[in-house]
MITOR-425461 format. One record per residue (C-alpha): chain; x negated, y, z; residue number from 0; residue in three letters. Coordinates in pm, 1 decimal. Each point is the difference from the previous one (the first is absolute). Last residue first. Layout:
BEGIN
DRENFI lovo        u        v        w tise tido
DRENFI    A        X        Y        Z  NUM  ALA
...
END
This chain:
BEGIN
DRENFI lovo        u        v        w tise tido
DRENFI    A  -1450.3  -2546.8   2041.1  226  UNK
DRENFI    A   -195.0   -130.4   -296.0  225  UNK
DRENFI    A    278.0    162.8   -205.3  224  UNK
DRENFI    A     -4.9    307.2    126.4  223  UNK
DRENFI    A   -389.0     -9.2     -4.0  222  UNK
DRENFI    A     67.2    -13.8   -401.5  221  UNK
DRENFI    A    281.7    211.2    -30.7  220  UNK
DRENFI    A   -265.5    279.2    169.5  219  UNK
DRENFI    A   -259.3   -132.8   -250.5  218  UNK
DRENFI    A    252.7     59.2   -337.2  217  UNK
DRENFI    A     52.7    330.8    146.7  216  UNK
DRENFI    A   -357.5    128.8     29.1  215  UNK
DRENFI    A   -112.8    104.8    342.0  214  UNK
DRENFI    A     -9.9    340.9     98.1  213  UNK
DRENFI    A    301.1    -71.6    118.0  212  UNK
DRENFI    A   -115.1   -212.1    283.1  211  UNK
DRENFI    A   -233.7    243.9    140.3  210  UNK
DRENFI    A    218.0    233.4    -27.6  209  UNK
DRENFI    A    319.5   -175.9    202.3  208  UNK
DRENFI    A   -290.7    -86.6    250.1  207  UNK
DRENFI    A    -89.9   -387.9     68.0  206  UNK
DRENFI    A     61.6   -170.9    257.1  205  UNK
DRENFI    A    -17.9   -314.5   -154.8  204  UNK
DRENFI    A    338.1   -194.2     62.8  203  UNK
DRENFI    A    219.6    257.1     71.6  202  UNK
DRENFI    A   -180.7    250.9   -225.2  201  UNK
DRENFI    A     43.4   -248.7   -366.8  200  UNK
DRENFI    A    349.5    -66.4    110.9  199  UNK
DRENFI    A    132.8    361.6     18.0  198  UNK
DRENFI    A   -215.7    159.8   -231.8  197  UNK
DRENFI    A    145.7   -257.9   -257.8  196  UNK
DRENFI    A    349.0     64.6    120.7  195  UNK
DRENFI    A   -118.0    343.4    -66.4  194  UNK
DRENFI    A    -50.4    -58.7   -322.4  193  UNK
DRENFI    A    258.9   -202.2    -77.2  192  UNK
DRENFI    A    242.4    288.2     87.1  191  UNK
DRENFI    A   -189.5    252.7   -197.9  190  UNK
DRENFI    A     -0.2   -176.6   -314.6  189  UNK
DRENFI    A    375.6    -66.3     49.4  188  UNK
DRENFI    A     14.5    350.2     62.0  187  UNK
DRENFI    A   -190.2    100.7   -289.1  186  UNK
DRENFI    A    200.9   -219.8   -260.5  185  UNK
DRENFI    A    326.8    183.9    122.2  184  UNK
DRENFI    A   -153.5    335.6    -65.1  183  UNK
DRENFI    A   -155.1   -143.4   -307.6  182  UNK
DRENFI    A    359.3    -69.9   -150.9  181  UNK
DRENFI    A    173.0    313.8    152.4  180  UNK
DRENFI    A   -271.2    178.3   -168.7  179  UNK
DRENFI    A     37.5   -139.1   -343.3  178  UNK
DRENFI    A    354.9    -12.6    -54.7  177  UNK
DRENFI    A     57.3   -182.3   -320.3  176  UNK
DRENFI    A    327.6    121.0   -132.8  175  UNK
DRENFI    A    239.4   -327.0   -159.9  174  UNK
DRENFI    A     90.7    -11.9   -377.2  173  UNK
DRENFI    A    236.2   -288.9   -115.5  172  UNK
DRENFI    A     20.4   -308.1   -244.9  171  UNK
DRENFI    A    247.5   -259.7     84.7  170  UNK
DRENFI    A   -144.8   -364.1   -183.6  169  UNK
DRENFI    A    189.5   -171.0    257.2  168  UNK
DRENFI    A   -230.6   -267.5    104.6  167  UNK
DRENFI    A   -356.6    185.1    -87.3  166  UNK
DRENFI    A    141.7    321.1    132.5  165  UNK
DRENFI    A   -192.1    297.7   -200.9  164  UNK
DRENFI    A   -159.0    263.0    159.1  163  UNK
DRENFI    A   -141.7    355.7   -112.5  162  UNK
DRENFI    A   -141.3    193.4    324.2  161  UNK
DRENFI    A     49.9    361.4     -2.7  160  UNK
DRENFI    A   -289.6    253.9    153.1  159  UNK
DRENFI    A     99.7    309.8      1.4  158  UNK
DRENFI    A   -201.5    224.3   -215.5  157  UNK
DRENFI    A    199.6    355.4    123.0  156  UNK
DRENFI    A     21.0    126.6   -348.9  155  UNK
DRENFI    A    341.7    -89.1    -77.6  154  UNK
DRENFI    A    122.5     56.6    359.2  153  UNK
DRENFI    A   -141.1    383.4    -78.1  152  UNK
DRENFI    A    244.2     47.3   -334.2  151  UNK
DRENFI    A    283.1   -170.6    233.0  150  UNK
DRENFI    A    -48.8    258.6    262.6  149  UNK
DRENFI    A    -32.9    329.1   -241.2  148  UNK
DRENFI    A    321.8   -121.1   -145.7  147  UNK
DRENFI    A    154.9      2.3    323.4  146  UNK
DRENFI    A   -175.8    302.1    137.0  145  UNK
DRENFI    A    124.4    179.3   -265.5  144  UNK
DRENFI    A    361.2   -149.9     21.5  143  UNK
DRENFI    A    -21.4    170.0    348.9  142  UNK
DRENFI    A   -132.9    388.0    -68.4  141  UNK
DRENFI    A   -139.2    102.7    315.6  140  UNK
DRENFI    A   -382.7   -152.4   -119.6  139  UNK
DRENFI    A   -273.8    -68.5    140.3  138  UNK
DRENFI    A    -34.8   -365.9    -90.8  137  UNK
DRENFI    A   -236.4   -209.1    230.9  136  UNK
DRENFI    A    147.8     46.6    324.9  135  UNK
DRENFI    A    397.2     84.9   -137.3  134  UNK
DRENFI    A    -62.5   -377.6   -226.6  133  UNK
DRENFI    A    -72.5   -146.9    361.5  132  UNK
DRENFI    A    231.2    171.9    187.8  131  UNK
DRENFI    A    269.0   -170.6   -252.8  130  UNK
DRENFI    A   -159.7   -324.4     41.8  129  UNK
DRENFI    A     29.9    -24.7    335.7  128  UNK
DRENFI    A    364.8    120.3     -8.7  127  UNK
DRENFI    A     84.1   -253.6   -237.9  126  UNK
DRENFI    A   -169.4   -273.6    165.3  125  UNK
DRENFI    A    200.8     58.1    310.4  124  UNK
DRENFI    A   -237.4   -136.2    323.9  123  UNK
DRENFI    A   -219.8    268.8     34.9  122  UNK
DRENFI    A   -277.9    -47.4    197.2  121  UNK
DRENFI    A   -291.6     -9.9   -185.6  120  UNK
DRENFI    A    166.2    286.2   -236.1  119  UNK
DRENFI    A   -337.4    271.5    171.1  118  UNK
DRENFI    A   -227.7   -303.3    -27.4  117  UNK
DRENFI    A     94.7    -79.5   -403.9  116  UNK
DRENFI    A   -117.4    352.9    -98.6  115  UNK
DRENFI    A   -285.5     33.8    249.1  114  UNK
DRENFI    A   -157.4   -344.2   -216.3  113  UNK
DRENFI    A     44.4    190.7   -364.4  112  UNK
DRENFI    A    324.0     20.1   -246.4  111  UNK
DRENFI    A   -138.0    158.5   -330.8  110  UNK
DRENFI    A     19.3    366.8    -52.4  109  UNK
DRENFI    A    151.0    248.3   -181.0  108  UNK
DRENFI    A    -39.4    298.2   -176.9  107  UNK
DRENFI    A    296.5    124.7   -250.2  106  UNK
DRENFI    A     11.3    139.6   -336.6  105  UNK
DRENFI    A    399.8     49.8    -46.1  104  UNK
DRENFI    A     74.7     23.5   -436.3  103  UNK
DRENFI    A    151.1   -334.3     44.9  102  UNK
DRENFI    A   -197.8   -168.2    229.1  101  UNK
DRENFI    A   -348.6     27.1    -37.3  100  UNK
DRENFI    A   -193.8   -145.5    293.2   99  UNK
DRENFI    A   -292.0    108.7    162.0   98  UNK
DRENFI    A   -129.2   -261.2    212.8   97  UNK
DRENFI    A   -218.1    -14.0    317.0   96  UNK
DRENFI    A   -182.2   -308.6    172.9   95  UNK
DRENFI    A   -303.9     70.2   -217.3   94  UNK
DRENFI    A   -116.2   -291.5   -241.2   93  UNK
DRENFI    A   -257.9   -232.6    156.7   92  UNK
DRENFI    A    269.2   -263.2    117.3   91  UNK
DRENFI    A    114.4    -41.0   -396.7   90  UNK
DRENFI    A   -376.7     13.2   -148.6   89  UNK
DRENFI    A    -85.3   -311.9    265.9   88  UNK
DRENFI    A    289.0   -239.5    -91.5   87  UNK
DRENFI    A    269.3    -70.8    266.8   86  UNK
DRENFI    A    -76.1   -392.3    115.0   85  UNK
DRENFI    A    170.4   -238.4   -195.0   84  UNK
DRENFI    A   -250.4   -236.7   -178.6   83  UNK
DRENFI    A   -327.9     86.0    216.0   82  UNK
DRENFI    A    228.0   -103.8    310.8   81  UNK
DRENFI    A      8.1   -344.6   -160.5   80  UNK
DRENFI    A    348.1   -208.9     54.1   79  UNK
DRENFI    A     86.4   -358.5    126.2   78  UNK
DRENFI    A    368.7      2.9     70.0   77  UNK
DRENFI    A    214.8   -269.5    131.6   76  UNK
DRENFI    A    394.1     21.8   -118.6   75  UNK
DRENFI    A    266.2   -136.6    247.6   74  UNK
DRENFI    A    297.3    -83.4   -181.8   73  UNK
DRENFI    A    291.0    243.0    113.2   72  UNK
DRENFI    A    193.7    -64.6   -288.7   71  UNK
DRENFI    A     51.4    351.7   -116.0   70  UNK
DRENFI    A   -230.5    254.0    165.3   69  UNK
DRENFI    A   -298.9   -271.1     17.7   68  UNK
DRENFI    A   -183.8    -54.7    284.0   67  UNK
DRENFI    A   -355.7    166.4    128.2   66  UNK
DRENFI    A   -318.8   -137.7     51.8   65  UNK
DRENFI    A   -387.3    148.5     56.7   64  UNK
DRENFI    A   -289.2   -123.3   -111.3   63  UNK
DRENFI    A   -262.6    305.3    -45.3   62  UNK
DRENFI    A   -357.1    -10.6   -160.9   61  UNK
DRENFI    A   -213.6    320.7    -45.9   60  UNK
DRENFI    A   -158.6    -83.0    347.1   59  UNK
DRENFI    A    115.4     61.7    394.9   58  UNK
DRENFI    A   -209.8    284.2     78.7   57  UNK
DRENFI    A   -182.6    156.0   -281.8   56  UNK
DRENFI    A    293.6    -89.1   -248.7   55  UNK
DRENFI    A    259.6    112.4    295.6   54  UNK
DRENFI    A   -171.8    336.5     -0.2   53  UNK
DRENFI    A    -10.3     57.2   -383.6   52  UNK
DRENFI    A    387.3   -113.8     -0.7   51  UNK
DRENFI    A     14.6    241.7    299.2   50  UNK
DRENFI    A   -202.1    310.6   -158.2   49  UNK
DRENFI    A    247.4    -51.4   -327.7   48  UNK
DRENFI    A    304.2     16.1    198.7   47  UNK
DRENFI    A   -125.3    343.3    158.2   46  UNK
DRENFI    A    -55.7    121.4   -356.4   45  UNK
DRENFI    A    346.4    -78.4   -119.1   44  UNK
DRENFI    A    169.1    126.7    335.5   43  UNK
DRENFI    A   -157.2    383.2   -107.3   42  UNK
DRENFI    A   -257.9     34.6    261.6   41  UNK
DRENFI    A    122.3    260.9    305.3   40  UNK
DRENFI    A    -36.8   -233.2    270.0   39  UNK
DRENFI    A   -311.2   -139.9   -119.3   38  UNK
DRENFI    A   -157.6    360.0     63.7   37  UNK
DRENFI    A    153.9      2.6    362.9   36  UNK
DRENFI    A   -160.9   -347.9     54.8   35  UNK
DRENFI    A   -334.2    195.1    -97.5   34  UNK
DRENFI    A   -165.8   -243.0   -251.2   33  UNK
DRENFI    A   -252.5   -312.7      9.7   32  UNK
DRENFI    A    162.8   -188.1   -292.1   31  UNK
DRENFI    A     87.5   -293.0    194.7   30  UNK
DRENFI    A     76.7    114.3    331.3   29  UNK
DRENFI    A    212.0    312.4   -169.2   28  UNK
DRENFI    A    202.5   -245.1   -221.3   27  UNK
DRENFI    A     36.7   -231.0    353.8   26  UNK
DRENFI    A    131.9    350.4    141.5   25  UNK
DRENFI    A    218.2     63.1   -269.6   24  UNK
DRENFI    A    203.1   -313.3     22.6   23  UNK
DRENFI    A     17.1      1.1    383.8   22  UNK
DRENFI    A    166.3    376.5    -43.9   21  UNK
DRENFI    A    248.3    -95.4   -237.9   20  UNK
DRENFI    A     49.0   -357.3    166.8   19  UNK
DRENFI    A    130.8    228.1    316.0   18  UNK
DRENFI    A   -255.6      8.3    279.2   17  UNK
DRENFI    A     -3.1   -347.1    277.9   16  UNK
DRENFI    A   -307.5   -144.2   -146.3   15  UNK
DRENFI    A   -181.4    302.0    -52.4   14  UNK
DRENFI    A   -265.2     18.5    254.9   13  UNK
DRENFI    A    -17.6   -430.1     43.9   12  UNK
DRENFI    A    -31.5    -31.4   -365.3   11  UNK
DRENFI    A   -289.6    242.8    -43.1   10  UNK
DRENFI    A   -152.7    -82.6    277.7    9  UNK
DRENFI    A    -26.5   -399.5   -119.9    8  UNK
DRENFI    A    -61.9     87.8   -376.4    7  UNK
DRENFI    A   -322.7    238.8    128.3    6  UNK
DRENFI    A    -91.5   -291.6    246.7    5  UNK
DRENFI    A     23.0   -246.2   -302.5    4  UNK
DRENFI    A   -233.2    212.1   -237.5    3  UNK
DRENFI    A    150.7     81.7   -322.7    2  UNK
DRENFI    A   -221.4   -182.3   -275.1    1  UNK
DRENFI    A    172.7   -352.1    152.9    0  UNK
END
């Protein structure tokens, strides 16, 4: 792995139990080497990029993943490149803030960022959430405004959106990639073999947690397996 195990290990075990907003920016900050605070305030577009760049390093450009069809419920397998989906570089680059032309209204706005989705976190009524989301990122008292302003900013949020078609059914639908919820998932599996790793490797040789993971991965599945 280019990240260093011990520096995936802390940064897993410190923010394990935070909101996925917060987790999400912190492996973007791990990878990229920036202020967590900094992160925080990335457009969601740039963050994304940092952890399809991050799981590349980490995990490889290659994913597998499944997921069943809307209609028929056949179960679909997926074998995707990051490369392929990932936000494109000139889109993430672009300042977080907009000004929009709406009518004859110039108005500056800005995309949804990391502090944006912690402070709805909890918030269990979608519309609410997403109406303190638009009055975050749309200054504005006027409310069709901010309702036009919204949908002109979802436009040019770069989510990423999955095309599928069911081989049984032929039912062709859209579904969101979520990027950080899937590497968040990825690193605690990660994490969890790992330490079962540790776990075995120190019981039987007395080893140090850093002395063993300063050993490649493929050798600590290797003693594992000799165990």
């Amino acid at each position: 792995m280019l990240t260093a195990a011990r520096q995936l290990l802390d940064g897993w075990e410190t923010f394990r139990g935070q909101p996925m907003p917060v987790r999400a920016a912190a492996l973007a900050a791990l990878s990229t080497d920036q202020p967590l605070a900094d992160v925080m305030r990335w457009s969601l577009a740039r963050r994304d990029r940092a952890l399809f760049d991050f799981r590349a390093q980490v995990f490889g450009d290659r994913v597998e993943a499944v997921t069943f069809c809307p209609a028929c419920a056949e179960q679909l397998e997926m074998h995707l490149a990051l490369a392929q989906i990932a936000p494109t570089e000139g889109a993430t680059a672009r300042s977080a803030f907009r000004t929009l032309r709406i009518g004859g209204t110039r108005i500056r706005c800005r995309l949804p960022n990391s502090e944006d989705l912690l402070a709805v976190a909890s918030l269990t009524d979608i519309a609410e959430a997403r109406e303190q989301l638009i009055t975050r990122c749309v200054p504005s008292d006027d409310a069709d405004l901010r309702e036009q302003a919204a949908a002109l900013l979802a436009h040019q949020a770069d989510d990423v959106q999955l095309d599928l078609t069911c081989p049984a059914c032929g039912h062709a639908w859209q579904t969101p990639f979520d990027i950080a919820a899937f590497v968040w998932r990825e690193l605690d599996d990660w994490a969890e073999r790992t330490l079962h790793e540790i776990h075995v490797i120190a019981s039987n040789y007395g080893w140090s947690e850093s002395e063993i993971l300063e050993l490649s991965a493929r050798r600590r599945q290797t003693y594992v397996e000799m165990i």
